[in-house]
C-alpha positions in Angstrom: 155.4 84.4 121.1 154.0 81.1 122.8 150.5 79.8 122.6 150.0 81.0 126.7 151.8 84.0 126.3 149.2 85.3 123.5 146.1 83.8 125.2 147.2 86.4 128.2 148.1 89.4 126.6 144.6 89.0 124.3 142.8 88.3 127.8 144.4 91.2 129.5 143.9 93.7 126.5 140.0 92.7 126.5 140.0 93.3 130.5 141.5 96.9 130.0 138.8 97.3 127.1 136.3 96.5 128.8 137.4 98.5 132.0 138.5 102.0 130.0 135.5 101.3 127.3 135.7 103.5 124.2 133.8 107.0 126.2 131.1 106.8 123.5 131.1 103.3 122.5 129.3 100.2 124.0 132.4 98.2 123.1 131.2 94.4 123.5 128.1 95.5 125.7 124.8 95.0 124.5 123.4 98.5 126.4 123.3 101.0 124.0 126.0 103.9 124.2 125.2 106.4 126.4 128.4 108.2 127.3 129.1 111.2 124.8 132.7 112.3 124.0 132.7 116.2 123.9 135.3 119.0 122.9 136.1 121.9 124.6 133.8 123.8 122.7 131.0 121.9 123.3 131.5 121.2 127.0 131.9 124.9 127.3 128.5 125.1 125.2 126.4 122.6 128.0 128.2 124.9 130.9 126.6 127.8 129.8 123.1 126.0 129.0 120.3 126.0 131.4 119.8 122.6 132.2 122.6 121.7 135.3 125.4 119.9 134.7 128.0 118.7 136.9 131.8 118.7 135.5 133.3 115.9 137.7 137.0 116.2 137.9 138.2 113.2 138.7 141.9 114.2 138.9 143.9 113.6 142.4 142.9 116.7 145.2 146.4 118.0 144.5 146.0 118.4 140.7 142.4 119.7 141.3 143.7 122.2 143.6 146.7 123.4 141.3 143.6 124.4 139.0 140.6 123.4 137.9 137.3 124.2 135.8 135.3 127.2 138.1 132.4 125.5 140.0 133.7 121.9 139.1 133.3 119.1 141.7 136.6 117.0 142.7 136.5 112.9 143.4 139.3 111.0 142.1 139.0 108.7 139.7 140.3 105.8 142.6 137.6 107.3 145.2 134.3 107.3 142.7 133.0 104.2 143.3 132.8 104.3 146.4 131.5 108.4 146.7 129.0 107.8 144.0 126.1 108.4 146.6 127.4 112.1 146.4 126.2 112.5 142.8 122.9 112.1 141.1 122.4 110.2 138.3 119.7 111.9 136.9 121.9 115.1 136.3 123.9 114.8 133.1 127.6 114.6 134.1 130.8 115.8 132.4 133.8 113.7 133.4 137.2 115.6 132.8 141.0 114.8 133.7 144.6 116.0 132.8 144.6 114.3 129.1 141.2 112.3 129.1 142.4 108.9 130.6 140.8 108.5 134.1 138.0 110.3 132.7 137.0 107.9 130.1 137.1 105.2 133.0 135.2 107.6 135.3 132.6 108.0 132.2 132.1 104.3 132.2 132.3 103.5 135.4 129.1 106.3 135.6 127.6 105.0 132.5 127.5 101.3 134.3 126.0 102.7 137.5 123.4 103.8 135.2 124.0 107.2 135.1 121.2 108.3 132.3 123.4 111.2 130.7 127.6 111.1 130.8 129.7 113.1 128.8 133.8 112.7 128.6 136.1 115.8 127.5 138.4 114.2 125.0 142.0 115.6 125.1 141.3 116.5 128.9 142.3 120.1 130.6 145.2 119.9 128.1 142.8 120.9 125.4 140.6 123.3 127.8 140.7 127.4 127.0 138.4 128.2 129.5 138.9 129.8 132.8 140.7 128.1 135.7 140.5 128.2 138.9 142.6 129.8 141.2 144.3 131.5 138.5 147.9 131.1 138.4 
Protein backbone atom coordinates (compact mmCIF):
# COMPACT_ATOMS: atom_id res chain seq x y z
CA UNK A 1 0.00 0.00 0.00
CA UNK A 2 1.45 3.54 -0.79
CA UNK A 3 2.54 6.10 1.63
CA UNK A 4 -1.00 8.36 0.75
CA UNK A 5 -3.02 5.51 0.63
CA UNK A 6 -2.18 4.54 4.41
CA UNK A 7 -2.07 8.10 5.63
CA UNK A 8 -6.02 8.03 4.52
CA UNK A 9 -7.23 4.92 5.57
CA UNK A 10 -5.40 5.66 9.24
CA UNK A 11 -7.13 9.24 9.03
CA UNK A 12 -10.47 7.86 8.08
CA UNK A 13 -10.46 4.98 10.68
CA UNK A 14 -9.63 7.67 13.48
CA UNK A 15 -12.62 9.94 12.08
CA UNK A 16 -15.07 6.89 12.39
CA UNK A 17 -13.46 6.36 16.02
CA UNK A 18 -13.95 9.24 16.97
CA UNK A 19 -17.52 9.62 15.53
CA UNK A 20 -18.95 5.85 16.82
CA UNK A 21 -16.60 6.19 20.15
CA UNK A 22 -16.26 2.97 22.17
CA UNK A 23 -20.15 3.49 24.11
CA UNK A 24 -18.19 3.42 27.47
CA UNK A 25 -14.89 4.63 26.51
CA UNK A 26 -13.52 8.28 26.19
CA UNK A 27 -11.48 6.95 23.27
CA UNK A 28 -8.86 9.95 22.67
CA UNK A 29 -11.03 12.43 24.72
CA UNK A 30 -9.84 13.87 27.73
CA UNK A 31 -13.68 14.01 29.35
CA UNK A 32 -14.01 11.25 31.50
CA UNK A 33 -16.45 8.26 30.22
CA UNK A 34 -19.73 8.79 30.98
CA UNK A 35 -21.69 6.62 28.61
CA UNK A 36 -22.37 3.07 30.24
CA UNK A 37 -22.74 -0.09 28.03
CA UNK A 38 -25.62 -2.22 29.48
CA UNK A 39 -27.14 -5.77 28.89
CA UNK A 40 -30.47 -6.69 28.58
CA UNK A 41 -30.67 -7.64 32.03
CA UNK A 42 -29.57 -4.58 33.33
CA UNK A 43 -31.45 -2.20 31.11
CA UNK A 44 -34.45 -4.17 32.06
CA UNK A 45 -33.20 -3.69 35.77
CA UNK A 46 -33.11 0.56 35.38
CA UNK A 47 -36.76 0.12 33.59
CA UNK A 48 -38.18 -1.18 36.40
CA UNK A 49 -36.30 1.30 38.94
CA UNK A 50 -37.81 4.38 40.30
CA UNK A 51 -35.68 6.96 38.99
CA UNK A 52 -37.09 7.79 35.07
CA UNK A 53 -35.35 6.83 32.34
CA UNK A 54 -35.96 7.31 28.79
CA UNK A 55 -35.09 4.37 26.29
CA UNK A 56 -34.39 6.35 23.08
CA UNK A 57 -34.86 4.20 20.09
CA UNK A 58 -33.05 5.62 17.58
CA UNK A 59 -33.99 3.04 14.82
CA UNK A 60 -35.84 4.46 11.45
CA UNK A 61 -40.06 5.16 12.29
CA UNK A 62 -40.59 2.03 10.20
CA UNK A 63 -38.46 -0.34 12.31
CA UNK A 64 -39.78 1.36 15.46
CA UNK A 65 -43.15 0.80 14.42
CA UNK A 66 -42.70 -2.98 13.38
CA UNK A 67 -41.93 -3.22 17.22
CA UNK A 68 -40.38 -1.65 19.82
CA UNK A 69 -39.55 -1.54 23.76
CA UNK A 70 -43.33 -0.52 25.53
CA UNK A 71 -43.15 3.17 26.43
CA UNK A 72 -39.86 3.78 24.39
CA UNK A 73 -39.47 7.15 22.52
CA UNK A 74 -38.53 7.06 18.60
CA UNK A 75 -35.93 9.66 16.83
CA UNK A 76 -33.63 8.34 14.39
CA UNK A 77 -30.29 8.14 14.81
CA UNK A 78 -29.98 10.80 11.42
CA UNK A 79 -32.77 13.16 13.13
CA UNK A 80 -31.17 13.45 16.82
CA UNK A 81 -29.12 16.18 16.49
CA UNK A 82 -31.24 18.22 15.35
CA UNK A 83 -34.49 16.95 17.87
CA UNK A 84 -32.30 17.00 20.88
CA UNK A 85 -34.37 19.99 22.39
CA UNK A 86 -37.10 17.19 22.74
CA UNK A 87 -35.03 15.37 25.41
CA UNK A 88 -33.62 16.39 28.71
CA UNK A 89 -30.29 15.83 29.61
CA UNK A 90 -30.62 15.67 33.07
CA UNK A 91 -32.72 12.36 32.66
CA UNK A 92 -30.47 9.32 32.37
CA UNK A 93 -30.98 7.95 28.74
CA UNK A 94 -30.86 4.43 27.39
CA UNK A 95 -29.94 4.53 23.60
CA UNK A 96 -31.00 1.13 21.80
CA UNK A 97 -31.04 0.02 18.00
CA UNK A 98 -31.43 -3.25 15.93
CA UNK A 99 -27.74 -4.68 16.84
CA UNK A 100 -26.19 -1.73 18.83
CA UNK A 101 -24.60 0.39 15.97
CA UNK A 102 -26.52 3.70 15.63
CA UNK A 103 -26.92 3.43 19.19
CA UNK A 104 -23.49 3.64 20.20
CA UNK A 105 -23.26 6.87 17.91
CA UNK A 106 -26.57 8.06 19.35
CA UNK A 107 -24.87 7.44 23.02
CA UNK A 108 -22.01 9.62 21.97
CA UNK A 109 -23.54 11.99 20.14
CA UNK A 110 -25.71 12.46 23.78
CA UNK A 111 -22.69 12.07 25.83
CA UNK A 112 -21.01 15.18 23.80
CA UNK A 113 -24.17 17.30 24.15
CA UNK A 114 -23.40 16.74 27.70
CA UNK A 115 -25.98 14.62 28.54
CA UNK A 116 -25.00 13.79 32.40
CA UNK A 117 -26.12 9.97 32.38
CA UNK A 118 -26.21 7.72 28.86
CA UNK A 119 -26.45 4.20 28.76
CA UNK A 120 -26.08 2.01 25.26
CA UNK A 121 -27.75 -1.69 25.09
CA UNK A 122 -24.98 -3.66 23.61
CA UNK A 123 -26.13 -6.44 21.10
CA UNK A 124 -29.26 -4.10 20.38
CA UNK A 125 -33.16 -5.51 20.23
CA UNK A 126 -31.34 -8.62 18.85
CA UNK A 127 -30.38 -9.47 22.33
CA UNK A 128 -33.70 -7.97 24.02
CA UNK A 129 -36.27 -10.73 25.83
CA UNK A 130 -38.53 -8.22 27.01
CA UNK A 131 -41.86 -7.30 25.80
CA UNK A 132 -42.51 -5.56 22.46
CA UNK A 133 -44.67 -3.55 21.32
CA UNK A 134 -47.41 -4.08 19.21
CA UNK A 135 -46.97 -7.67 19.62
CA UNK A 136 -46.61 -9.55 16.54
Amino acid sequence: MCRIGRSALLLTLLGLALLVGCGGSSGLSNQPATVTNVTTAQLQTLMAGAQPLVVLDVRSTAEYAAGHIPGSINIPVNELPARLGELNANTPTACVCVSGVRSAVAAQILDNAGFETVYDLQGGLATWDGPLEPRA
